[in-house]
ZAMARGU-4260 file (C-alpha; in steps of 0.2 Angstrom, whole numbers, plus 5000, padded with zeros to 4 digits):
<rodrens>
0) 5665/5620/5508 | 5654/5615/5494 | 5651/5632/5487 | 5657/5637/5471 | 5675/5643/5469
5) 5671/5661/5464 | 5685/5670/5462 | 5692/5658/5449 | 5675/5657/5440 | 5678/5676/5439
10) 5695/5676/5434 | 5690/5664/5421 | 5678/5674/5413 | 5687/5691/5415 | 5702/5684/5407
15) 5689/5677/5392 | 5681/5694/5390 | 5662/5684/5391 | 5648/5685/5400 | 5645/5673/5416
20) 5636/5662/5403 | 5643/5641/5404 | 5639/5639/5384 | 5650/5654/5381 | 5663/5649/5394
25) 5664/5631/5384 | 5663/5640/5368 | 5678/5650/5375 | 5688/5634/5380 | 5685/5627/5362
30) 5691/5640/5353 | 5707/5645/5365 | 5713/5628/5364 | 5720/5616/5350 | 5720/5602/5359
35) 5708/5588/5357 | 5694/5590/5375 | 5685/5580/5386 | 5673/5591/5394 | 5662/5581/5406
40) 5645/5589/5409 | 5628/5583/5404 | 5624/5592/5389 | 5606/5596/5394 | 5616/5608/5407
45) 5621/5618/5391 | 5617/5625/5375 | 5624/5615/5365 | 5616/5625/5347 | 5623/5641/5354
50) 5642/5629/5356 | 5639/5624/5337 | 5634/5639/5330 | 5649/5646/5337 | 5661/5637/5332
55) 5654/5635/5315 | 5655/5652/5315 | 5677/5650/5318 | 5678/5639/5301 | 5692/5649/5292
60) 5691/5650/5274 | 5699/5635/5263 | 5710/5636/5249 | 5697/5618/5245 | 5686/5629/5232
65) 5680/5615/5220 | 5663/5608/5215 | 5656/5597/5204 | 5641/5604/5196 | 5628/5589/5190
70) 5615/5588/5181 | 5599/5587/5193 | 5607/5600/5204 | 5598/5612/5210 | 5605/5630/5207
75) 5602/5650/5210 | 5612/5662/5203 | 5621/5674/5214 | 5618/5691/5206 | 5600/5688/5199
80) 5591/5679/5216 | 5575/5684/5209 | 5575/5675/5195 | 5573/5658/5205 | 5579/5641/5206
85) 5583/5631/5190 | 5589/5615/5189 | 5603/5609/5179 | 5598/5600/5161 | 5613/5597/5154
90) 5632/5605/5159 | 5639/5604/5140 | 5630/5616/5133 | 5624/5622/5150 | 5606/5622/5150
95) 5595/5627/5166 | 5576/5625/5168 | 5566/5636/5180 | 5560/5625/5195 | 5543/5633/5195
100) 5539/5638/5177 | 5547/5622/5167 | 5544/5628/5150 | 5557/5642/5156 | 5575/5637/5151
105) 5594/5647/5153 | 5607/5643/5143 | 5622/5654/5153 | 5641/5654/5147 | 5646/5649/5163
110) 5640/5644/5179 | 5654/5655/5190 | 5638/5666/5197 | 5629/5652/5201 | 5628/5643/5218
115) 5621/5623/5223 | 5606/5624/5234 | 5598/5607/5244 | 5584/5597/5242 | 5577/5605/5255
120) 5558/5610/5252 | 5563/5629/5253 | 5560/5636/5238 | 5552/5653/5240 | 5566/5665/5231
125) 5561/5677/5244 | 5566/5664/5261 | 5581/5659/5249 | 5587/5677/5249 | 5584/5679/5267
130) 5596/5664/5270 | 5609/5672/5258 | 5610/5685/5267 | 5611/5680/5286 | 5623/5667/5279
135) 5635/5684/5272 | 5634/5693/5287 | 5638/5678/5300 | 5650/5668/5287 | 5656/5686/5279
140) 5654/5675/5263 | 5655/5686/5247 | 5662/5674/5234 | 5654/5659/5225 | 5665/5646/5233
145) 5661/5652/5251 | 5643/5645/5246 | 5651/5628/5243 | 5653/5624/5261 | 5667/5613/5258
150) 5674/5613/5278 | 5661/5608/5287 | 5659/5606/5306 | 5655/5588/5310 | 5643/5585/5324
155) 5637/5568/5332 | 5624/5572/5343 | 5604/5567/5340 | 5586/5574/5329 | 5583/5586/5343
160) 5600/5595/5345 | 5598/5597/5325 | 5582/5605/5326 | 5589/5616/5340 | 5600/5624/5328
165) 5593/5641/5322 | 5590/5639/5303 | 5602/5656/5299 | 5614/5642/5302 | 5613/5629/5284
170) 5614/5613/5294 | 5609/5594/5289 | 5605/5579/5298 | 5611/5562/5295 | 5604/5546/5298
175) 5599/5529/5294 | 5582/5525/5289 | 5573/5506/5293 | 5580/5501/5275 | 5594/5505/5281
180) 5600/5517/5268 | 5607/5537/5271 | 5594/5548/5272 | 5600/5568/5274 | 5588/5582/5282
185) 5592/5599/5279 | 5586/5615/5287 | 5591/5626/5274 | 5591/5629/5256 | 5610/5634/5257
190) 5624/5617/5256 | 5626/5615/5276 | 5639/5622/5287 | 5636/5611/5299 | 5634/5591/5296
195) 5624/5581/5310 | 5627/5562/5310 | 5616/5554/5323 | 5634/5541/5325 | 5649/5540/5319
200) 5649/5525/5311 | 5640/5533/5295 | 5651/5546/5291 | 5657/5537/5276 | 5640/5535/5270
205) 5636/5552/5274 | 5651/5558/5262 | 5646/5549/5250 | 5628/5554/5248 | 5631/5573/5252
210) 5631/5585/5239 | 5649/5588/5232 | 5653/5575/5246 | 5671/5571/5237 | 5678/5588/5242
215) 5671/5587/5260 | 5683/5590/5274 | 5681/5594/5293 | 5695/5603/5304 | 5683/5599/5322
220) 5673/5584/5329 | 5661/5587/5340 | 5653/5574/5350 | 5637/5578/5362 | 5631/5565/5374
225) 5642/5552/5381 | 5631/5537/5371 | 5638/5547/5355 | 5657/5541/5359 | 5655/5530/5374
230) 5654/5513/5363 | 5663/5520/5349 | 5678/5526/5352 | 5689/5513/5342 | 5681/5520/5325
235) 5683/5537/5331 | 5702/5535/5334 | 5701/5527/5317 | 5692/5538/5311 | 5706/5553/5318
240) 5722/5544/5316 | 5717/5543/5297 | 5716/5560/5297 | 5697/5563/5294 | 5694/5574/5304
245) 5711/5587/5315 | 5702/5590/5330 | 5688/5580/5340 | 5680/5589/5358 | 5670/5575/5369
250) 5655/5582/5377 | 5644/5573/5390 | 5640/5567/5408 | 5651/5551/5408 | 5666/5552/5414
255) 5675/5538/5404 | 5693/5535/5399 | 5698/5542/5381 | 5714/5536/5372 | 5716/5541/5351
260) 5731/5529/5351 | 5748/5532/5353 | 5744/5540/5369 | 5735/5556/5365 | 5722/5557/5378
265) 5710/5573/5376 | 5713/5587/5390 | 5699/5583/5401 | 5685/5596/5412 | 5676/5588/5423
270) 5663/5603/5427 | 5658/5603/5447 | 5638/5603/5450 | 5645/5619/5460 | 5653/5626/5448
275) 5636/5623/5438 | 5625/5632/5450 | 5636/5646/5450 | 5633/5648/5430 | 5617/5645/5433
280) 5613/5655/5449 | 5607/5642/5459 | 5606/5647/5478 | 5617/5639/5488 | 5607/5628/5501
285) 5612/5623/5519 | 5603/5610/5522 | 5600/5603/5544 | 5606/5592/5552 | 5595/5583/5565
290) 5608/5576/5574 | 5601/5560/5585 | 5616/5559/5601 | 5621/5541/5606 | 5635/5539/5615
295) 5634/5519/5616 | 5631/5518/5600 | 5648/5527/5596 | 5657/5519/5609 | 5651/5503/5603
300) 5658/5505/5587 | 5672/5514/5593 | 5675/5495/5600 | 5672/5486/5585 | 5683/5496/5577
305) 5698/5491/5588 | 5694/5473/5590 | 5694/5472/5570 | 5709/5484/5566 | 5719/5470/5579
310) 5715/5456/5572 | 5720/5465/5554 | 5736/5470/5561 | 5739/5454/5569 | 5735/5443/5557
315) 5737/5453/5541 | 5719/5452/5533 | 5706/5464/5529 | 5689/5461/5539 | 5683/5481/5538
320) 5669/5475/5526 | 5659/5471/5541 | 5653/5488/5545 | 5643/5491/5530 | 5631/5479/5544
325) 5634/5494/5555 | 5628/5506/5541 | 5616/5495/5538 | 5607/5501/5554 | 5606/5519/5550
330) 5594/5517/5537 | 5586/5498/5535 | 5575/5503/5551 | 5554/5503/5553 | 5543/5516/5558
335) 5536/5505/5572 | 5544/5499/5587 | 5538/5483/5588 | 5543/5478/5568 | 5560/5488/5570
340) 5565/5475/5584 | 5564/5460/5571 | 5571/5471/5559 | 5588/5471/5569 | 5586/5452/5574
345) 5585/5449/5553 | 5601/5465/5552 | 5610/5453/5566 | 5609/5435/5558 | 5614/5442/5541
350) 5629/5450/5550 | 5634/5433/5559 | 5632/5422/5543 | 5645/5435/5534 | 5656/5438/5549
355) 5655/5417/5548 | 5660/5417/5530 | 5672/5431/5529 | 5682/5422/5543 | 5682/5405/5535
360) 5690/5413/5519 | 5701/5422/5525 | 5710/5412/5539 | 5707/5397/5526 | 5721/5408/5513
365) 5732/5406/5532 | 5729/5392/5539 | 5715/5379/5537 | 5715/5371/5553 | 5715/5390/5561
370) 5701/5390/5573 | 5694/5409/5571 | 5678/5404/5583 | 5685/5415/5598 | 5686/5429/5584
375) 5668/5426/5577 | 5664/5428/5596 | 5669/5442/5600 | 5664/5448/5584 | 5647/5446/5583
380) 5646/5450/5603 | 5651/5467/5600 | 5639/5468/5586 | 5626/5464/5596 | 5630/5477/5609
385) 5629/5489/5593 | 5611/5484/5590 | 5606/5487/5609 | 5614/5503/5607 | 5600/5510/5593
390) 5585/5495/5601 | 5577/5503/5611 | 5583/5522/5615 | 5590/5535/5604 | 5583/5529/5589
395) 5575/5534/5574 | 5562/5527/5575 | 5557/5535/5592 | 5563/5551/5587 | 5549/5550/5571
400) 5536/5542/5583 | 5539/5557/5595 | 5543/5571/5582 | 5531/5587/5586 | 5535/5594/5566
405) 5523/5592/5554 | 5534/5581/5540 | 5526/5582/5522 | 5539/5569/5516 | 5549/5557/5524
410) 5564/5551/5510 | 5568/5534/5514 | 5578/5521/5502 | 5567/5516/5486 | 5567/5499/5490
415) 5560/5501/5510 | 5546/5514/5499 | 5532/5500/5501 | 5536/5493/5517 | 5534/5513/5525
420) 5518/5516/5517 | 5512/5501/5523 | 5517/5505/5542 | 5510/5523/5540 | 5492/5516/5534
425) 5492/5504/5552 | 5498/5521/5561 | 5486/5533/5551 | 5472/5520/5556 | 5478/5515/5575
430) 5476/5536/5577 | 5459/5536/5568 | 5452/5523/5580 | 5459/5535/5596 | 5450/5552/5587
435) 5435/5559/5596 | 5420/5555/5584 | 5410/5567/5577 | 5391/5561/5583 | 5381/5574/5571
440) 5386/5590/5560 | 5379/5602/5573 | 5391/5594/5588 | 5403/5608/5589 | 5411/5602/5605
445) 5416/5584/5595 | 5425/5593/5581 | 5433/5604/5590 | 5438/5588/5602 | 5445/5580/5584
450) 5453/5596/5578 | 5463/5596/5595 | 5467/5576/5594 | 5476/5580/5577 | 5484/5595/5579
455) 5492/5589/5598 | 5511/5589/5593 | 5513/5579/5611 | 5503/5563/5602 | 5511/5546/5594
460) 5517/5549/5577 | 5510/5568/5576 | 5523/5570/5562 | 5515/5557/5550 | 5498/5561/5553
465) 5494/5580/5559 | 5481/5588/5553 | 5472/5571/5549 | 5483/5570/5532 | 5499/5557/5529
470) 5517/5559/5527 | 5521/5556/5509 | 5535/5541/5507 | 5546/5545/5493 | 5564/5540/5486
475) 5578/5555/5484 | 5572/5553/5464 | 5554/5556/5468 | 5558/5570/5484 | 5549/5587/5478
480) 5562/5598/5479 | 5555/5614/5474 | 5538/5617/5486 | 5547/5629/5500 | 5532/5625/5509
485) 5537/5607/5512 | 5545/5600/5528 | 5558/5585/5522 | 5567/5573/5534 | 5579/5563/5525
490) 5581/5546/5535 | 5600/5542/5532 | 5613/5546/5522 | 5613/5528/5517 | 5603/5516/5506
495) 5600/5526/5494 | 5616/5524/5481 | 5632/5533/5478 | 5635/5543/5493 | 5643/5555/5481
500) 5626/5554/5470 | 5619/5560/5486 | 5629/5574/5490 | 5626/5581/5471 | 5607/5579/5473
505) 5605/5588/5490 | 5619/5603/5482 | 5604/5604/5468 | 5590/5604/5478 | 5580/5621/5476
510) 5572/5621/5496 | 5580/5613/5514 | 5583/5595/5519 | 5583/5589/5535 | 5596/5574/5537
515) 5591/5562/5553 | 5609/5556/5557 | 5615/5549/5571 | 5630/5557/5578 | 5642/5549/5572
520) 5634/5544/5555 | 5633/5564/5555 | 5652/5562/5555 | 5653/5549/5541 | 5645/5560/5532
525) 5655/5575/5533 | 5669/5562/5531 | 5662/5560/5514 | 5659/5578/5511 | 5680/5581/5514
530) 5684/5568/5502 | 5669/5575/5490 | 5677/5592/5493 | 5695/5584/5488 | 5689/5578/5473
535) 5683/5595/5468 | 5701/5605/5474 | 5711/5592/5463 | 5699/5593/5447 | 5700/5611/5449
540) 5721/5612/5452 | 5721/5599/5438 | 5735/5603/5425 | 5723/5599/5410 | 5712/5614/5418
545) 5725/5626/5419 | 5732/5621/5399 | 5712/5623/5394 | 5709/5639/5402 | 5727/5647/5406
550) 5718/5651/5424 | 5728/5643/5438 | 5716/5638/5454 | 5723/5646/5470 | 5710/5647/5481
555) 5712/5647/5499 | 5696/5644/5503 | 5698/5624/5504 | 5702/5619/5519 | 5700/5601/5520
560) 5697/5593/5540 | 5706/5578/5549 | 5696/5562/5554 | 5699/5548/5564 | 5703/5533/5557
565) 5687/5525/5565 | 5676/5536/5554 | 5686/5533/5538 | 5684/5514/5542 | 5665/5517/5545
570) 5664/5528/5530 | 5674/5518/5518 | 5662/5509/5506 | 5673/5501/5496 | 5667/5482/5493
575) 5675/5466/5482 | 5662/5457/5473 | 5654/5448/5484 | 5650/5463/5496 | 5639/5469/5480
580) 5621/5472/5486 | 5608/5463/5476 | 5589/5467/5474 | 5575/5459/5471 | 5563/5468/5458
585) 5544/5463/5455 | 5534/5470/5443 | 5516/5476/5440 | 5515/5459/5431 | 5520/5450/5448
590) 5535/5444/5438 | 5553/5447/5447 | 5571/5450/5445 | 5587/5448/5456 | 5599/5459/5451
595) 5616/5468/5458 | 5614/5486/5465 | 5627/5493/5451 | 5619/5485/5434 | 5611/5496/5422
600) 5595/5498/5417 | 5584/5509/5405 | 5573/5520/5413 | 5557/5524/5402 | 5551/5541/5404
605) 5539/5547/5391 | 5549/5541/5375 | 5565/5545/5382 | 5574/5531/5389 | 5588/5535/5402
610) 5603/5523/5409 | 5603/5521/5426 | 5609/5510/5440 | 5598/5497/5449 | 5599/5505/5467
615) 5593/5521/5458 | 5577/5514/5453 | 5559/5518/5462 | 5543/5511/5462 | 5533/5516/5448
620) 5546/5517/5436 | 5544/5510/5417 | 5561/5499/5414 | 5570/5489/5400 | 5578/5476/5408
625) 5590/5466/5398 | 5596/5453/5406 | 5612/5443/5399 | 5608/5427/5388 | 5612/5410/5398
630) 5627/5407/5403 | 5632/5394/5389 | 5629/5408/5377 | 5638/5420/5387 | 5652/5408/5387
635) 5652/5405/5369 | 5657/5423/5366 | 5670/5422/5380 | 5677/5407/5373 | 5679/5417/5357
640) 5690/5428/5365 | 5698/5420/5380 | 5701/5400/5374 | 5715/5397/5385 | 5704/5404/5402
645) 5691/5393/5395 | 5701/5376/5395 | 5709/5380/5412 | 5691/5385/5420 | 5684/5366/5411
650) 5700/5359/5418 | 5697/5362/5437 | 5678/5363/5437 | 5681/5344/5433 | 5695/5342/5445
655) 5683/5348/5461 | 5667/5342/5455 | 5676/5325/5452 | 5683/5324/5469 | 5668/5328/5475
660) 5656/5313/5465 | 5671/5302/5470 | 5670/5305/5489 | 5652/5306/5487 | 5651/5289/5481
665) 5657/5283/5497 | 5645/5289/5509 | 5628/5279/5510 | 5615/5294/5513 | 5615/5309/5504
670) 5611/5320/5520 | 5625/5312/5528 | 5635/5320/5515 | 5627/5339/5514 | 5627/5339/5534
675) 5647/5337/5534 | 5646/5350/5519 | 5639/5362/5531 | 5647/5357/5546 | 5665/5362/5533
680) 5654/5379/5530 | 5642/5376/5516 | 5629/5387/5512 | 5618/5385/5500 | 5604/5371/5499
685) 5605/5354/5498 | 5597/5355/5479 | 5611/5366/5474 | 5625/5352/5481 | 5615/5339/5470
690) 5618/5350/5453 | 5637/5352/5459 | 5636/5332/5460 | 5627/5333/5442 | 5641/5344/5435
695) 5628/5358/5433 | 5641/5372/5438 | 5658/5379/5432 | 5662/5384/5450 | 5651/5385/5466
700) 5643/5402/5468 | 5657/5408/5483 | 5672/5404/5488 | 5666/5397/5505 | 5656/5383/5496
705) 5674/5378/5485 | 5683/5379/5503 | 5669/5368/5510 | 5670/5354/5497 | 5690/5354/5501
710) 5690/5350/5518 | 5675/5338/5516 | 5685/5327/5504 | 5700/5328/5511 | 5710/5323/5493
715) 5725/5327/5489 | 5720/5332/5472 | 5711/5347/5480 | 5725/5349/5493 | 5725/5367/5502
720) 5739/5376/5495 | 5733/5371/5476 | 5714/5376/5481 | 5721/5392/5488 | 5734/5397/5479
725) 5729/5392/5461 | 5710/5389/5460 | 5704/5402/5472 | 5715/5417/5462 | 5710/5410/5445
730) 5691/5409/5450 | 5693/5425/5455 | 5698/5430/5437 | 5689/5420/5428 | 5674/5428/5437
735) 5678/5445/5434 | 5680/5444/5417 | 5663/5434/5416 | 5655/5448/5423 | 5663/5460/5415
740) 5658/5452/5399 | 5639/5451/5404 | 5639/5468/5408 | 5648/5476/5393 | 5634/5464/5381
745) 5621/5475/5394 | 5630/5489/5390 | 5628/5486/5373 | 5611/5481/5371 | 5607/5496/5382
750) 5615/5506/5369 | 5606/5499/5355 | 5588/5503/5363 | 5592/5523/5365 | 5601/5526/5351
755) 5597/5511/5338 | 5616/5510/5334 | 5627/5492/5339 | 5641/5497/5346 | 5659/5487/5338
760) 5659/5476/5356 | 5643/5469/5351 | 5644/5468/5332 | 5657/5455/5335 | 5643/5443/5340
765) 5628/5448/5332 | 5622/5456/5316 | 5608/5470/5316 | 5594/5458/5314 | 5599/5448/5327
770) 5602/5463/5340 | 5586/5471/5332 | 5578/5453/5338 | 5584/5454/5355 | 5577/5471/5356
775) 5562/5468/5354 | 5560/5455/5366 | 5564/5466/5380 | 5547/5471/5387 | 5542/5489/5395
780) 5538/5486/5413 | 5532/5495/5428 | 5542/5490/5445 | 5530/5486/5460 | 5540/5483/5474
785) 5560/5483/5477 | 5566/5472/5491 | 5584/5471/5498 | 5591/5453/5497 | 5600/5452/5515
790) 5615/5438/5514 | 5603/5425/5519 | 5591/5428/5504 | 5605/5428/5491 | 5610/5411/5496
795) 5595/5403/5497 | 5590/5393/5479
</rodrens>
């Protein structure tokens, strides 16, 4: 199911008359089409030189034949080549001097055989002529205005996809030095066909610096690399509905939303990582299931399932966010039995303390006096039966500690890296300790005794230690997938990010996996494979494709499966906000970060710095972690924006915080007052209620804490029905467009560090020195150690 649609790719490039080349298929689709295009794929998937030169290549000849000769100008004449370069004295007489030989002047009658020439440091009359003529043969240029390079093919892409361009094809580079000002590269000594701008947001400047800028124009756009449009895309449609530039055509791996106003949104392609091997001839990889049967364990859940889909139905509330505890358990497991036993003890008390909260916010949006602790019973009882399921028997960690396969690396989530290696070293050294010693060099019998100890598949963690050498512990990102030689388990499905990030990295692996599953997290997964699969038969049928390409996809070959709604509950990892994971982060400096799952975060690698999310991250990784100003700051810019949300946030954080320093006042002892907080459902410390009693906060952290504070004070100004049906929802709001906020300034600052360009969200705050200020404050650092904050470490101060 997740091979490539062949026959269509076929058709595609039969129809096109190409060879089963991705570059040339894109450079097809570009010049079919006249429509603006989206085509999502990472550019380093594609030659995008071999993309520019083509269409460079397509730029029709324009009536727009003028040019302004200057003095200055550097000039070669068209019919006399050998004779040099000369630059222009004076245009009234003309007046020429030889570049070379300055005491050598030309007074010509006319300057119509003469063609403008760069700066470029190309000045051999022999590498001037070569360019002349590579340029008549690709350009079939024959006339002194098709020299002028009036149309030109705007490019926004970087320094390297310049340098990629062969130098047959006359192309510049423009950019903005540390002064500031313009600067132009050329790579040839012919005005350029092709104008790269490292942004957009130059162009202007670039026009007006280039040679014969005034009678510049551009037909296409051509954007490579999503951080070339991503934060830019208000002065592109600017920019396009001023008629700059006719055609634009988006290339790059993100996947975002493009509107050029009045609702002309590009034709979009997303390309498939199938459909990519298949261009690229990439084997196609089945990787093995190692399928661990436990029937109690499905049934178990099986049960869950139907106590939590009656109470939803009964009660008309959502409660299916609990089995992410359940998933939990396929990967947050230990390598020995004895720590893998208080790891579901920790797995069980995080599960109860959100089964607790999630019942109390939900029953409270009901009825507040609902008693829901017959519910949280059965609840947690059920989910306790779960854990027994996977305890003791069936289990991963027995089936590793038993395994009679020689594994080279065991692929665990990044963040459980540490905590494996550590286990492994207690194994490796427990073993060690049983080993037959050798007594001298000569004792044959001893080493044969030790060879035989190591190599016995039928001995305690064989798999992690054969052959006296340790299992190497690694993240998916650090797995060595190209050694054939290499035997990988994969530990679960899970933990490890987007489930569909997974499914991509295993359909590029170059050698197996082995994917430990229990059976029916092996039936999640296929779950998610059918919806992966779904994905790729609608982006495939998609209208937009078929306009681009004239192809319609008609392959029978996708079938798609039926599940049970149990597994699409199990599967489902859909999550609100306070579902998100969080991590803490320590560095090599034995400083730390807390920090949600889905923020983003430079990578350093070498000097390239790539955006990633958090749960992607791995010990030993270089970051840039920008982390949002405080939240006064972060405000201030909100307030710029949203005053009205502002004065309504200030207006009920004093209404709660009031009625609770008034009802406050009127108890004697300060414990007595957090143990009924508590009692009510409270959950964070005792410091953190004397801040809300300091008026330290805009809102308590969750809702549970607001619903707490309610039913303690028992005041009619925080009555039920206004806590629930106007401050609750407008928390809710306000919060999400906080957050969103903080992480579009991220976004932004992000932006700034890998391209050194502020995007038009930012520039509404800060200037350039400021963001340049910021910058550099934003250290390099090397991660130690990831740890998964469970619910009970995220609310603790």
């Amino acid at each position: 199911m997740l091979r490539a649609p062949e026959r269509y790719l076929e058709t595609i490039i039969s129809d096109a008359k190409i060879e089963k080349d991705l570059s040339a298929v894109i450079s097809h689709f570009i010049s079919r089409s006249s429509n603006n295009l989206h085509l999502i794929i990472d550019e380093n998937e594609i030659e995008s030189a071999d993309i520019i030169c083509h269409l460079s290549r397509k730029i029709k000849k324009q009536l727009n034949t003028d040019f302004n000769f200057r003095e200055g100008q550097k000039i070669i004449n068209l019919k006399s080549l050998q004779h040099g370069v000369f630059s222009i004295l004076s245009l009234n007489p003309h007046k020429l001097s030889n570049c070379e030989n300055l005491n050598t002047t030309w007074q010509p009658s006319t300057l119509n055989d003469f063609i403008p020439l760069t700066n470029a440091d190309i000045q051999q009359v022999g590498t001037i002529k070569k360019r002349f003529l590579e340029f008549k043969e690709l350009f079939g240029s024959s006339s002194q205005s098709d020299f002028y390079s009036n149309e030109k093919l705007l490019v926004i892409g970087n320094l390297n996809l310049f340098n990629q361009i062969p130098h047959s094809y006359p192309a510049c580079f423009s950019f903005t030095n540390e002064d500031g000002e313009i600067e132009i590269k050329y790579n040839s000594p012919l005005l350029p066909k092709i104008s790269v701008l490292k942004n957009i947001n130059i162009l202007e400047r670039y026009i007006d610096k280039e040679i014969n800028g005034e009678h510049i124009t551009f037909n296409v756009c051509l954007f490579v690399g999503s951080s070339k449009f991503k934060h830019s895309i208000n002065i592109i449609r600017n920019h396009y509905n001023q008629k700059r530039f006719e055609r634009i055509i988006f290339i790059g791996e993100k996947d975002v939303k493009i509107n050029l106003g009045n609702n002309q949104i590009p034709l979009r392609w997303k390309w498939t990582v199938p459909e990519i091997n298949y261009f690229n001839n990439r084997q196609f990889i089945e990787h093995k299931f190692l399928t661990i049967p436990n029937s109690e364990l499905y049934n178990t859940t099986t049960q869950l399932y139907k106590l939590i889909n009656d109470i939803e139905a009964r009660h008309t509330v959502f409660l299916k966010p609990l089995f992410r505890f359940v998933r939990r358990l396929y990967y947050d497991w230990t390598l020995k039995p004895e720590s893998n036993k208080e790891r579901v003890v920790q797995i069980k008390e995080d599960y109860n303390l959100a089964l607790n909260e999630l019942l109390e916010e939900t029953f409270f949006n009901i009825d507040p006096a609902f008693n829901f602790q017959k519910y949280y019973q059965i609840l947690s009882s059920k989910f306790t039966e779960i854990i027994d399921s996977v305890r003791t028997n069936n289990n991963k960690t027995e089936i590793i500690k038993s395994y009679q396969h020689k594994i080279h690396q065991l692929v665990v989530p990044s963040f459980l890296c540490n905590s494996y290696k550590s286990q492994l070293n207690q194994i490796y050294n427990e073993s060690k300790k049983h080993a037959p010693t050798v007594k001298s060099l000569n004792s044959l019998g001893n080493l044969k005794e030790m060879k035989q100890y190591w190599d016995d598949t039928n001995r305690n963690y064989f798999s992690l230690t054969a052959a006296r050498t340790k299992t190497e512990i690694v993240s998916f990102a650090k797995s060595d997938n190209a050694n054939k030689q290499y035997y990988r388990i994969v530990a679960s499905i899970y933990g490890s990010g987007k489930i569909e990030k997974i499914i991509e990295r295993l359909l590029r692996a170059k050698t197996e996996y082995n994917l430990l599953l229990y059976s029916i997290e092996e039936e999640a997964f296929k779950f998610h494979i059918d919806r992966y699969v779904e994905e790729l038969n609608r982006e495939y049928a998609s209208n937009d494709r078929y306009e681009i390409c004239g192809i319609e996809f008609n392959d029978n070959y996708y079938q798609f499966s039926t599940f049970d709604t149990l597994i699409e509950a199990l599967a489902s990892t859909q999550q609100d906000d306070k579902d998100t994971e969080y991590y803490k982060i320590t560095f090599s400096d034995n400083s730390t970060v807390k920090l949600p799952s889905s923020k983003s975060v430079l990578k350093v690698s070498n000097t390239e710095k790539i955006v990633v999310r958090v749960e992607e991250l791995c010990n030993g990784d270089e970051v840039q972690i920008y982390e949002n100003p405080d939240k006064e700051a972060l405000r201030t810019i909100f307030k710029l924006e949203h005053p009205d949300l502002i004065s309504k946030a200030d207006e009920y954080s004093a209404l709660w915080q009031q009625c609770l320093i008034d009802y406050s006042n009127e108890i004697i002892f300060e414990q007595q007052l957090y143990n009924q907080l508590v009692s009510n459902g409270f959950s964070v410390s005792i410091n953190t209620m004397r801040r809300y009693l300091q008026n330290e906060a805009t809102f308590p952290r969750r809702r549970i804490d607001l619903i707490a504070i309610a039913k303690t004070v028992n005041d009619s100004r925080l009555s039920f029905n206004f806590v629930r049906n106007t401050i609750l929802p407008f928390i809710h709001d306000y919060n999400g467009k906080m957050i969103e906020y903080g992480f579009r300034l991220s976004e932004s600052i992000n932006h700034f560090l890998t391209t050194e360009e502020i995007d038009a969200f930012i520039s509404d705050w800060y200037n350039r020195s400021e963001v340049e200020k910021i910058a550099s404050q934003i250290p390099i650092k090397k991660v130690k150690d990831f740890e998964l904050l469970t619910t009970r470490s995220n609310v603790d101060d």
